[in-house]
Structure formats: structure tokens, C-alpha cells
C-alpha positions in Angstrom: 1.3 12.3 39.8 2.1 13.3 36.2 5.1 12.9 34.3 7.4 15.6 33.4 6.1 17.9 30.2 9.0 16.0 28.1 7.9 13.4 28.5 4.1 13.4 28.5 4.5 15.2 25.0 7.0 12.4 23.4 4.3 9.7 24.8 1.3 11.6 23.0 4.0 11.9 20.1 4.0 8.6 19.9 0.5 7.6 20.5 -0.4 9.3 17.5 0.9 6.3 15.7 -1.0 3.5 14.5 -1.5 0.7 16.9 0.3 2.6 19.6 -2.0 3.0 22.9 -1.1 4.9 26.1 0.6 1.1 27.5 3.3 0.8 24.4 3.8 4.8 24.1 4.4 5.3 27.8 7.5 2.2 27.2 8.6 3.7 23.7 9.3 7.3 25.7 11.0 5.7 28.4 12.8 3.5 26.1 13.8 6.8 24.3 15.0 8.4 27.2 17.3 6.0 28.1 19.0 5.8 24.7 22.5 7.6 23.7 22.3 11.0 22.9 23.3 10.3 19.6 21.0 7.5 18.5 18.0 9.9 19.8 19.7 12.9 16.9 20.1 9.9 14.3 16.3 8.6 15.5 15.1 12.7 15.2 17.1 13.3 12.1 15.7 10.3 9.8 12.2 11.1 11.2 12.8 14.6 9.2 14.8 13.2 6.4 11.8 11.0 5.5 9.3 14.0 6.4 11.0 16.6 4.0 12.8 14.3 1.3 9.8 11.9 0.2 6.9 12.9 -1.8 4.7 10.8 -4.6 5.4 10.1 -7.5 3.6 12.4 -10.0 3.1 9.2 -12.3 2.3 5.8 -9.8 1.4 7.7 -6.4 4.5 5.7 -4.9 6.2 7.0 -2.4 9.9 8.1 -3.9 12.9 10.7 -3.6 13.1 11.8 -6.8 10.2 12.5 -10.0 9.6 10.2 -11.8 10.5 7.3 -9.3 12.8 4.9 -10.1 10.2 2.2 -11.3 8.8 4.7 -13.6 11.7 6.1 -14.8 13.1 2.3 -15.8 12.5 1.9 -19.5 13.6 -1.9 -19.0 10.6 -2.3 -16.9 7.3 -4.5 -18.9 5.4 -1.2 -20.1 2.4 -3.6 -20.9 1.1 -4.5 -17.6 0.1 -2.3 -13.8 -0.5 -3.4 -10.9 -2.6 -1.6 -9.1 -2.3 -1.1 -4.7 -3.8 0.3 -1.8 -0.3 1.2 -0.6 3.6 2.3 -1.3 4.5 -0.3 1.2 2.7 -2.9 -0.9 4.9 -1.9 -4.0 8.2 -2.7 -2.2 6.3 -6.4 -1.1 5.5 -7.4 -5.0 9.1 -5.7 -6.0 11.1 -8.2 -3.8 9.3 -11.2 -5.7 11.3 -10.4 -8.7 8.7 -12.2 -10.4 7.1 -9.3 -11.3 8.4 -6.5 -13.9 5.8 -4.2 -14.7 4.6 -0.9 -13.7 2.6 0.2 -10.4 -0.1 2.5 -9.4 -0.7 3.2 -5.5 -4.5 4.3 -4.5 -3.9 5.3 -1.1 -6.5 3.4 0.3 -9.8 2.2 -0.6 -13.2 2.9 -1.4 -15.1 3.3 2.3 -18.5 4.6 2.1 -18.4 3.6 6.5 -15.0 6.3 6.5 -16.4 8.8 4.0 -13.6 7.5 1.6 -14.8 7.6 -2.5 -13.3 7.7 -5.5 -12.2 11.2 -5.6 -10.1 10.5 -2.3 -8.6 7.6 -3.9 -5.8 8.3 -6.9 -8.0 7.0 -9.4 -8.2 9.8 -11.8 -4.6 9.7 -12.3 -4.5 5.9 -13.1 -7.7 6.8 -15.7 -5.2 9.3 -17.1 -2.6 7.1 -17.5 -4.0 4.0 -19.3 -5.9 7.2 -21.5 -2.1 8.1 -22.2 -0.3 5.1 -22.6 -1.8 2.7 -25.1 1.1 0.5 -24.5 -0.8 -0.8 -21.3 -2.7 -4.5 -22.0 -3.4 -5.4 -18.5 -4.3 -3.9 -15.0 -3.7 -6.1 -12.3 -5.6 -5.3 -9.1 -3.6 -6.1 -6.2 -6.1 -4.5 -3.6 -6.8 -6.7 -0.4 -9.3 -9.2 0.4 -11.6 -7.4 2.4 -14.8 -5.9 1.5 -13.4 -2.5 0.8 -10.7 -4.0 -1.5 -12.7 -6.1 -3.0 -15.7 -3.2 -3.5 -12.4 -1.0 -5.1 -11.4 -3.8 -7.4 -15.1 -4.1 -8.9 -15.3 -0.2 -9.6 -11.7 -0.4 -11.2 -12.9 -2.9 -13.5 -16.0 -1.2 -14.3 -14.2 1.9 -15.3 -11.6 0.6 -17.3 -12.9 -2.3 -19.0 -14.8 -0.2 -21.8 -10.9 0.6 -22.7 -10.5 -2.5 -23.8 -7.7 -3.0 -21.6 -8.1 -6.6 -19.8 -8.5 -6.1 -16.0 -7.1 -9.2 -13.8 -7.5 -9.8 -9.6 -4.8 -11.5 -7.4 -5.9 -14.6 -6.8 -7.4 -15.5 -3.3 -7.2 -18.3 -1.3 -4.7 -20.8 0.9 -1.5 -19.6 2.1 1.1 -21.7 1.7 1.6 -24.1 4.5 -2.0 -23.7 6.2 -4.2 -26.4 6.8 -8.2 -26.5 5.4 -9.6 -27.3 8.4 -8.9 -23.9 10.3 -9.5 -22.0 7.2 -13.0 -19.8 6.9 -15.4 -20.5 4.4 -14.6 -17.1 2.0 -11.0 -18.1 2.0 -11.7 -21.6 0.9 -14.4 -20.3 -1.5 -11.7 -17.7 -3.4 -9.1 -21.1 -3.3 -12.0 -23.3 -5.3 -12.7 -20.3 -7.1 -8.9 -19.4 -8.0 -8.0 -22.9 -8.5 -5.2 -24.1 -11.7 -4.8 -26.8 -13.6 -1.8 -29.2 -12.8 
């Protein structure tokens, strides 16, 4: 027995989202059905709100409402220094620190020869552009993830802008906070030797 058109189409809906097999999609529509009628238009209507309303930002790549984005557009913001991210999400993460006050720059990914993903999928050019632009800039920071791939992007953005003269810094790797040696793997415990500060 199949289920009802409506509802077979809202669980492949939502089985197009990352993460989200047949099992959770299946729950989410049923879940959905059962809410009010007005939390399903308010649920619809922010879906299109953040479909038709958000675009990049034609500087930084973040994801924003208006053109320059607001980080951009802050002239209070340290001019000298970007960070550099795989994502937008990853923006709003180092934001809420407060400890940081320059500029961003969001990829959109990584470099993935396995995927098919190279530079000229990645919004590299634009960064290039930039520092070319804005001699202000002392410092990229690249804030790209500890994996292979991030690591492989953060070794090609250095290569490319270091004959700038512009000094090209890495997160450092390592420990979390709280965690204990013994269940840690030997690359994370390399990266915390390898990252480690004077106290």
C-alpha cells in the first residue's frame, strides 16, 4: 500500500535534505500533517522568504539580505585581516566569539579532486581580486576544516597569495577543550604538539 500523493511528495520533499533518509522524512511529513494550519503557512512561507530574499554577497560570498552585507558594509570592522571559510554558516560561528573583528570570505566548499570540485568551483577568484584591491589587507586567516580537503584548500590559498606579500595564517588544530589525550587520535594530537603556546 502507498501513501496518498501528498504525502509521498512532501516525504521525497524532504528527503532531498541532507542527512534525511526515507525513516526521518516519512516522520517529518507525518509530523507536518498533524501541525496547525497556520504553522504549516508560517513553515511554507519562511521556506520562500529565505529562497527569494537571500543571495551572496558580491564582496565575501556570505549569505545576506542586502549588497554589500552588513559585515562588509561596517567601516568599524578591522580592514587589515580575513578570514577565510568553507561556509556562511561558519561566518555566523566565528561572529558570535566577539573576539574576532575583521572581514570574511566564504568558499563554498572545498577543493575535491574525489567530487570533481577545483578551484574555479570554489570563490577563489573573487578573494584573489579582493586582496589585489585592497592593500589594506595584512593577513588571511584560513579557517577551512581539518580534513584532507580543508587542509589541501588551505595549502593552495597560501600558495597563491603568499607572493603578495600578505602573511597567510591556519586556525590552529588540536584538543578541544574538556577532552581527554587518551581517546584522542594521533593527527589530532600531532596538530595540538604542533599548535602548541608558550605559557
Amino acid at each position: 500500500m502507498q501513501y496518498p500523493a501528498p504525502i509521498e511528495k512532501l516525504i521525497d520533499s524532504y528527503m532531498k535534505l541532507p542527512g534525511i533518509g526515507s525513516k526521518t522524512a516519512t516522520r517529518l511529513a507525518f509530523y507536518t500533517i498533524d501541525m496547525a494550519r497556520s504553522d504549516v503557512k508560517a513553515f511554507a512561507d519562511s521556506l520562500i522568504d529565505a529562497s527569494t530574499k537571500l543571495h551572496y554577497c558580491t564582496i565575501c560570498g556570505n549569505i545576506t539580505e542586502q549588497d554589500p552585507c552588513e559585515i562588509c558594509s561596517d567601516p568599524t570592522r578591522d580592514q587589515k585581516s580575513i578570514l577565510v571559510v568553507e561556509q556562511p554558516k561558519d561566518v555566523m560561528s566565528f561572529d558570535r566569539t566577539n573576539e574576532y573583528h575583521g572581514l570574511y570570505h566564504v568558499l563554498h566548499g572545498v577543493l575535491s579532486p574525489i567530487e570533481g570540485r577545483g578551484p574555479e568551483d570554489l570563490n577563489i577568484e573573487s578573494l584573489i581580486k579582493r586582496l589585489q584591491n585592497n592593500t589594506a589587507v595584512q593577513e588571511v586567516i584560513v579557517a577551512t576544516n581539518a580534513t584532507p580537503e580543508g587542509e589541501a584548500t588551505a595549502q593552495y590559498l597560501a600558495r597563491l597569495i603568499k607572493p603578495a606579500q600578505i602573511k597567510v595564517t591556519r586556525l590552529a588544530h588540536g584538543l578541544a577543550v574538556g577532552s581527554d589525550i587518551e581517546y584522542a587520535d594521533e593527527m589530532t594530537l600531532l596538530k595540538a604538539v604542533e599548535g602548541r603556546t608558550e605559557i
